[in-house]
C-alpha positions as CSV (number, residue, x, y, z in Angstrom):
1,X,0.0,0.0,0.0
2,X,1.2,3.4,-0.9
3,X,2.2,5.4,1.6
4,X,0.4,8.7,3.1
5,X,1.4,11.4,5.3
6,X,-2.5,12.1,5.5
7,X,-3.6,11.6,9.4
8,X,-6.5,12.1,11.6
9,X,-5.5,11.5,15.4
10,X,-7.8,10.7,18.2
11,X,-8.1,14.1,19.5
12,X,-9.7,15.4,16.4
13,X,-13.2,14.6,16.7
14,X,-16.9,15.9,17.0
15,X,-20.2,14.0,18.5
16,X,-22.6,16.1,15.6
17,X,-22.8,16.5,12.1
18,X,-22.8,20.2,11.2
19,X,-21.3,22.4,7.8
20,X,-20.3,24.4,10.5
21,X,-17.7,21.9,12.0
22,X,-14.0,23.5,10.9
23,X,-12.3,20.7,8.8
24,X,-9.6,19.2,10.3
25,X,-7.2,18.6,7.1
26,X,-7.7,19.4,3.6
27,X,-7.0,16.7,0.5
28,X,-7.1,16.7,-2.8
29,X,-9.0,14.1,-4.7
30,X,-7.1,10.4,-4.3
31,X,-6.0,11.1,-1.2
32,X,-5.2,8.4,1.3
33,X,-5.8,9.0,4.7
34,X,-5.3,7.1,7.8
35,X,-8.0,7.7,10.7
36,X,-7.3,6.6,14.4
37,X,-10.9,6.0,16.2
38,X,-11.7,5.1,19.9
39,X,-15.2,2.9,20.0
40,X,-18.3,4.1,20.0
41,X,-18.8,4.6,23.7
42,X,-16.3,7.3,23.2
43,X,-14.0,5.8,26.0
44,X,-16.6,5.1,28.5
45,X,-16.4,1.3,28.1
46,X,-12.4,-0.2,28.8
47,X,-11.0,-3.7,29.3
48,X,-11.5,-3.8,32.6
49,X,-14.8,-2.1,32.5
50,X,-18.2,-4.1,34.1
51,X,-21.9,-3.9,33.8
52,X,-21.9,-1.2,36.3
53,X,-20.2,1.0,33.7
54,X,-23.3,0.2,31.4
55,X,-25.3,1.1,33.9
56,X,-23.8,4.8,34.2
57,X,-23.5,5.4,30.4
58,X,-23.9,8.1,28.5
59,X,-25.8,8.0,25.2
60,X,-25.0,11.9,25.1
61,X,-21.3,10.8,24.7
62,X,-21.7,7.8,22.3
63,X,-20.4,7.6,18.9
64,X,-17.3,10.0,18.0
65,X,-16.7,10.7,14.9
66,X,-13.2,11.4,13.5
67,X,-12.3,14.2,11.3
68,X,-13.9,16.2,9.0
69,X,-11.7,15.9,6.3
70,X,-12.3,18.9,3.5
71,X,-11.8,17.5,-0.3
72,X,-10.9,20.1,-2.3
73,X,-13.0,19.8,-5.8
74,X,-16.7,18.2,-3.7
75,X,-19.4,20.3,-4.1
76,X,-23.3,19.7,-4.4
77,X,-24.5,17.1,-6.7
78,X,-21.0,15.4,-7.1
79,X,-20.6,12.2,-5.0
80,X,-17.9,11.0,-2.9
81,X,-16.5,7.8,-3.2
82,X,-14.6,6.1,-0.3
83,X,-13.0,3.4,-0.7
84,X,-11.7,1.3,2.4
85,X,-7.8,-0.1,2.1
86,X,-7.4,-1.1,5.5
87,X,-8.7,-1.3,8.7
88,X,-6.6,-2.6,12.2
89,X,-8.5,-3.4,15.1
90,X,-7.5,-3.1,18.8
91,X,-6.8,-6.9,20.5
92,X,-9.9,-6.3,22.8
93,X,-13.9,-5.4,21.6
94,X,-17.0,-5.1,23.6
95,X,-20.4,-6.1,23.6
96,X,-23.3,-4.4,25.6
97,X,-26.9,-4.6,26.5
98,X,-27.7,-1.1,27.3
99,X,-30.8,0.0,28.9
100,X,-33.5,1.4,27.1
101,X,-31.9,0.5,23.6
102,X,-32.0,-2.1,21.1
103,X,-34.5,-3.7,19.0
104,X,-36.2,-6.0,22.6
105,X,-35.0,-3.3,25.2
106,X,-38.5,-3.7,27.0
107,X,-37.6,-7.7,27.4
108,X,-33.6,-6.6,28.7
109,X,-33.7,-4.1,31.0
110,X,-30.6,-4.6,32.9
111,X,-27.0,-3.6,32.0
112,X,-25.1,-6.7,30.4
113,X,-21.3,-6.5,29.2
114,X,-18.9,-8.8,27.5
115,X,-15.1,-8.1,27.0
116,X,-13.7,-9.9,23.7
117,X,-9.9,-11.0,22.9
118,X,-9.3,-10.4,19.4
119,X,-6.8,-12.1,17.7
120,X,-4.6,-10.2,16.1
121,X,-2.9,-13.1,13.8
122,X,-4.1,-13.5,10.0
123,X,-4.3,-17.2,10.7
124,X,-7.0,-16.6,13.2
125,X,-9.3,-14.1,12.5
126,X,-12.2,-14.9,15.2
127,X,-13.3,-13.6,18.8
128,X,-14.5,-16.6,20.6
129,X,-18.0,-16.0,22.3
130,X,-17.6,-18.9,24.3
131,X,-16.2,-22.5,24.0
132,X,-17.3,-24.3,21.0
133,X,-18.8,-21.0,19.4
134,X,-16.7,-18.8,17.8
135,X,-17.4,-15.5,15.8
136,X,-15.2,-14.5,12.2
137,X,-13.9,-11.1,12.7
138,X,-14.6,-9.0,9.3
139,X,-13.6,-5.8,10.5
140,X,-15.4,-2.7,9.1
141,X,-16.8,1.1,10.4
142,X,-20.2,1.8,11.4
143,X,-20.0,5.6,11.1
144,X,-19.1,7.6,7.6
145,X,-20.5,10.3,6.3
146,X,-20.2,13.3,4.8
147,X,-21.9,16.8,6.6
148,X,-25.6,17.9,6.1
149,X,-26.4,20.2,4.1
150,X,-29.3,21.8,5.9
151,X,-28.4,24.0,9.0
152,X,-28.2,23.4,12.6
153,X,-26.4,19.8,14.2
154,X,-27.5,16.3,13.9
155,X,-27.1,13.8,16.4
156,X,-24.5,10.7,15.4
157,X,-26.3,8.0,15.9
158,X,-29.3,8.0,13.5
159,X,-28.0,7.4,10.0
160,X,-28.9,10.3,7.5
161,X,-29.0,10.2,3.7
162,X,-25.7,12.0,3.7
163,X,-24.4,8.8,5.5
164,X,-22.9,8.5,9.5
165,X,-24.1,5.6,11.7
166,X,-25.4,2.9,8.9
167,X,-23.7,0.7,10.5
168,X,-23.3,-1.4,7.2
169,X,-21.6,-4.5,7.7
170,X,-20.7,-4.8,4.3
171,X,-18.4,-1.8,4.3
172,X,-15.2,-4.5,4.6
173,X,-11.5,-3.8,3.2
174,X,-12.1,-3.2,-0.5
175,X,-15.4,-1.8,-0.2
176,X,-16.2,1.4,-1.8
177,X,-18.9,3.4,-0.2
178,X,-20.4,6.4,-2.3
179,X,-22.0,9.4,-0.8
180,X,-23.9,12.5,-2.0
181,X,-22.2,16.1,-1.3
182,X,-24.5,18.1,0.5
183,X,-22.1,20.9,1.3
184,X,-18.6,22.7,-0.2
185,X,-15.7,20.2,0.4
186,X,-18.0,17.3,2.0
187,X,-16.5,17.4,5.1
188,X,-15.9,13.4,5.6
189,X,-15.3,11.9,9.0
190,X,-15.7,8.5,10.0
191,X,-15.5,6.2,13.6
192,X,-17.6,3.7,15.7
193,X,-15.2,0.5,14.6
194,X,-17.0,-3.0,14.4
195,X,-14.7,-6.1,14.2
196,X,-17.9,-7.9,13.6
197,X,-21.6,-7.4,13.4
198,X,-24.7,-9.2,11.9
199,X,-27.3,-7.5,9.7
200,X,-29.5,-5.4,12.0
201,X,-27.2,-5.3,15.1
202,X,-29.9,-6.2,17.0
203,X,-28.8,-5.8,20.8
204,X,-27.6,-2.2,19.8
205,X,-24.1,-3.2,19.9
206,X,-21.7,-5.1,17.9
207,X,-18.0,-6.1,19.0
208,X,-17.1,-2.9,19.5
209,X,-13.3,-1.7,18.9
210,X,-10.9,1.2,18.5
211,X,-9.6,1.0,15.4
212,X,-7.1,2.3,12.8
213,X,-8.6,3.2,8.7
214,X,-7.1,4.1,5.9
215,X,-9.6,4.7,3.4
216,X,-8.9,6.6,-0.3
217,X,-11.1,9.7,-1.0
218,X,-12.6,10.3,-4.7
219,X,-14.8,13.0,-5.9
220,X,-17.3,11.6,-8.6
221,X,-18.7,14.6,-10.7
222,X,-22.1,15.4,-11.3
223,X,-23.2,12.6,-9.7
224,X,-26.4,13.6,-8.4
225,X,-28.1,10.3,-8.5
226,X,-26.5,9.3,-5.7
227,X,-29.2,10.8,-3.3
228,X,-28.1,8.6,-0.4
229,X,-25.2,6.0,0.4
230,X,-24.5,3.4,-2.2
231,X,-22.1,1.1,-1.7
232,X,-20.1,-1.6,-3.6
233,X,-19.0,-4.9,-1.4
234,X,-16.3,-7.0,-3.1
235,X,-16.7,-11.0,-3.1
236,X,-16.8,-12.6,0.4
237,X,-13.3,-14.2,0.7
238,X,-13.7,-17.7,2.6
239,X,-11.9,-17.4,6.3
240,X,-10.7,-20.9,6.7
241,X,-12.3,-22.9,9.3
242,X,-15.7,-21.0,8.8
243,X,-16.5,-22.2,5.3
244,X,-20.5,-22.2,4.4
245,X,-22.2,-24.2,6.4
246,X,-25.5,-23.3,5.4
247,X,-27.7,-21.0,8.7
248,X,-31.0,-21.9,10.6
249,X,-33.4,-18.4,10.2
250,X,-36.8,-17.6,12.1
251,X,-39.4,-16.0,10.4
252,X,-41.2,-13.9,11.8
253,X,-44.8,-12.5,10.4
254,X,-46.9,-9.2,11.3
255,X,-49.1,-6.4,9.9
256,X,-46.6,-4.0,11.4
257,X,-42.9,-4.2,10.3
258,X,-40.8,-3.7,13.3
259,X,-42.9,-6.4,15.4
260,X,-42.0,-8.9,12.6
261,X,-38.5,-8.0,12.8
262,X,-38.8,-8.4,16.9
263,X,-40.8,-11.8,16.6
264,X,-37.9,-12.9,13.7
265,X,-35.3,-12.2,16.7
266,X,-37.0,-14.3,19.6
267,X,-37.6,-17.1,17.4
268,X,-33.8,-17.3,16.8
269,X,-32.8,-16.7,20.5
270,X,-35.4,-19.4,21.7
271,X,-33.5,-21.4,19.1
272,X,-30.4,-20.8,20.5
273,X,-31.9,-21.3,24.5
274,X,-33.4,-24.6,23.2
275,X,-30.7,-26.1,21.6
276,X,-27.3,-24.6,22.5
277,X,-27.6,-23.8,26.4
278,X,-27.4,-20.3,25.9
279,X,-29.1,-17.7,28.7
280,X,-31.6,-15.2,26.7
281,X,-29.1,-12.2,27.4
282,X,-25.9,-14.4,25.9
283,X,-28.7,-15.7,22.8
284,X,-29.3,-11.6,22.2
285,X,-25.6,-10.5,22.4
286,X,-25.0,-13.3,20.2
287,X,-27.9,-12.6,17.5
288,X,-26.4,-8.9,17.5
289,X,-23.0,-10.0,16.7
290,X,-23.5,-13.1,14.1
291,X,-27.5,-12.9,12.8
292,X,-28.7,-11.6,9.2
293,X,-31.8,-10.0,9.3
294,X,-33.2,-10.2,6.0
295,X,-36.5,-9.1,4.2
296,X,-38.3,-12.2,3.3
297,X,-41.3,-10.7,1.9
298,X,-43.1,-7.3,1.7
299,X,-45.8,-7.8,-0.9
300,X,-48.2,-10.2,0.4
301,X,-50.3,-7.7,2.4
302,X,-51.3,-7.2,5.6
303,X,-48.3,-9.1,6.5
304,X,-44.4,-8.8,6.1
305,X,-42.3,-11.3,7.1
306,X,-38.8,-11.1,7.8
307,X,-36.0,-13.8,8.8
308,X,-33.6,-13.8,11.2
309,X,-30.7,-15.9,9.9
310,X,-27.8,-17.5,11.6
311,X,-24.6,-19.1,10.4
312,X,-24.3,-22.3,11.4
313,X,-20.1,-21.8,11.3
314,X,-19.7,-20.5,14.3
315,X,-20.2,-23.5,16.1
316,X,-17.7,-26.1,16.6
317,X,-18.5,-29.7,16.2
318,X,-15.2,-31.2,17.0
């Protein structure tokens, strides 16, 4: 990889999306830049931390973003393409159940925290969850995005059509993630690292990491059809020892989206309770971490029905 003396420290960043943010370095188009992000809970959360420190956390404080970086050339109706060269992981990750947040926060009301070992050798790229279950680390960011246009600050955690928390598991090394310019220069930043996550991130948090990106900044001309994030995901390379297995998905079925989505998510942790001797708070932490929600169907009305699907890699049979 090409060397770049393009660098964004931990010290330069912001908790709201605003125009009005001053840019913390200016590029040209093609630049490389290297980012280096604390997790999402902004440094609340630590190694040694317990579920007491869930207990005292503040959302208010939650997912930092890094940056902004200024591209020279961006300007309304051009788009901005990203693309990801590298991301580095800390050797530790967290996983919380937060109170009053996540998909079944009524059903988990009290603070729950796991501390992850990563492995840090190619050779072994998994966190283990527990013995005989074991999680593939496919690192990627959950926050990028570009400023608002509109006037005034918006909160980090909702994603926006100019980008910032979409938490996108798909956003892996050689990913290219496009995003419309709302504003002179775009004003890029990026943080909230994830060495792994299933679709939906269901408990609120994935494992959750500092981490170190380098991503590549292009600005695509006249690109105005790219109203909101698009996004290009290179072929899934096979990590060995989690080759496809095939997955076991819940469906579930209501009039009302949402409550589909949350019946799809108890049927796969009473799967897990039932059959792999899981408690429900180690099932939920698990479904956030490894389980695909997916849209089954959304013609057939009253009803939609979407599945809950989960690899059946992780386990170990030997």
């Amino acid at each position: 990889m090409a060397a770049t003396s393009f660098h964004i420290n931990r010290r330069q960043n912001h908790l709201k999306w605003s125009k009005a943010v001053p840019p913390a370095l200016t590029v040209d188009s093609g630049a490389i830049v290297t980012f280096d992000t604390i997790d999402g809970s902004g440094g609340q959360i630590t190694q040694n931390s317990t579920a007491d420190d869930i207990a005292k956390f503040r959302v208010d404080l939650a997912d930092p973003v890094f940056g902004p970086i200024f591209i020279n050339g961006a300007e309304p109706g051009d788009a901005l393409e990203i693309e990801v060269l590298d991301l580095e992981t800390a050797d530790w990750g967290w996983t919380a159940i937060v109170p009053r947040f996540g998909l079944l926060a009524d059903e988990f009301p009290d603070p729950r925290l796991k501390i992850w070992a990563l492995s840090k050798f190619e050779d072994k790229p998994y966190a283990l969850f527990r013995e005989g279950i074991r999680i593939p680390t496919r690192p990627f960011l959950g926050e990028m995005g570009v400023a608002p246009g509109a006037d005034g600050e918006f909160s980090t955690i909702p994603p926006l059509e100019t980008g910032g928390n979409i938490d996108c598991r798909h956003l892996t090394v050689g990913s290219k993630l496009y995003l419309p310019v709302q504003t002179h220069g775009a004003l890029f930043s990026c943080g909230d690292g994830h060495a792994a996550q299933g679709d939906g991130e269901v408990c609120g948090s994935a494992i959750e990491t500092p981490m170190r990106a380098t991503l590549r900044f292009t600005v695509r001309k006249n690109h105005n059809w790219v109203a909101s994030p698009h996004y290009f995901s290179p072929p899934l390379v096979s990590i060995p020892g989690f080759e496809d297995c095939g997955c076991y998905a819940a469906l579930g079925i209501d009039s009302d989206l949402p409550e589909a989505t949350r019946k799809a998510v108890r049927g796969i942790i009473n799967y897990l309770t039932g059959t792999k001797s899981l408690t429900r708070v180690e099932a939920y932490m698990l479904a956030s971490v490894a389980v695909d929600l997916k849209l089954a169907e959304v013609v057939d009305m009253p009803n939609f029905a979407v599945s809950a699907s989960l690899p059946l890699n992780i386990f170990q049979t030997s």
